[in-house]
C-alpha positions in Angstrom: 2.7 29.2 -99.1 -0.3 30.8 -97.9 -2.3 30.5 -94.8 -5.6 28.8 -96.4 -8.3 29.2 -94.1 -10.7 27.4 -96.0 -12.0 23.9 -95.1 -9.5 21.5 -96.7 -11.7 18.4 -95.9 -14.3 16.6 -98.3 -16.1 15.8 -95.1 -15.5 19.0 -92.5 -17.7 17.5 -90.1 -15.6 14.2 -90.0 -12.6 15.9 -89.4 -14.2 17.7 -86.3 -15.6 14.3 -84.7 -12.3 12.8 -85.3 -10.8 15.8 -83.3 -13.8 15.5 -80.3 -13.3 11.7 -80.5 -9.7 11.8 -79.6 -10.6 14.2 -76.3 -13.1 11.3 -74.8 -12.4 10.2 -71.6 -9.5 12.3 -71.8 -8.2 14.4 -68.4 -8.3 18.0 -69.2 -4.4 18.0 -68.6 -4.5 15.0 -71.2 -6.6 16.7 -73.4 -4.1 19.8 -73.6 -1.3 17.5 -73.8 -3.1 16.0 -77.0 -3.7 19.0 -78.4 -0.4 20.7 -78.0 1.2 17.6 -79.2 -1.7 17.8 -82.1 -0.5 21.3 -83.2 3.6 20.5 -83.0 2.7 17.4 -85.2 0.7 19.5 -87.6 3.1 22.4 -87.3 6.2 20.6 -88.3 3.9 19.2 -90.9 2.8 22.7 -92.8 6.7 22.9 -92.3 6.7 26.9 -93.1 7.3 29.8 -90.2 5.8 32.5 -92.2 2.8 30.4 -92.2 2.8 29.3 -88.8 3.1 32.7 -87.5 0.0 33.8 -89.7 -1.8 30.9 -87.9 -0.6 31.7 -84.7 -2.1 35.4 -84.6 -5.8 34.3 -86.4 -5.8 32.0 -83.4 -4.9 35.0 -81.1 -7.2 37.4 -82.8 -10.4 34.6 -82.8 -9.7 33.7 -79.4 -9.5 37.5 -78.4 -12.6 38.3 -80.2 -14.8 35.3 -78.8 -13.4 36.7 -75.2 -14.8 40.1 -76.0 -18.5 38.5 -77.5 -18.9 37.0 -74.0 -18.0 39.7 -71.8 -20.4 41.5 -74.2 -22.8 39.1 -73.4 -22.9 39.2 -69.9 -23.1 42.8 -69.9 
């Protein structure tokens, strides 16, 4: 199985309120909690290491790269 990157949902937009909705009135430690429990769910879910690791470094790399836009920013 391949890493598919694009949007899986007939409503993407749902899918991201649903994900904001479950943050509110949330801590920030209970909002990490929920998403690192979020992502083991949905990991053991895709079920496939190759895959995960391919998700895990586009995460790395995006995450990296929106560092780098704001120290560019600020410059």
């Amino acid at each position: 199985m391949a890493l598919s990157t694009a949007s899986n949902f007939a409503k993407p937009d749902d899918a991201f309120r649903a994900i904001v909705e479950a943050h509110r009135g949330l801590s920030d430690e209970q909002s990490a909690d929920l998403d690192a429990a979020l992502v083991l769910i949905l990991a053991n879910h895709i079920g496939d290491l190759a895959v995960l690791n391919e998700a895990i470094a586009l995460a790395k790399r995006r995450m990296l790269d929106a560092s780098q836009q704001q120290q560019q920013q600020q410059q």
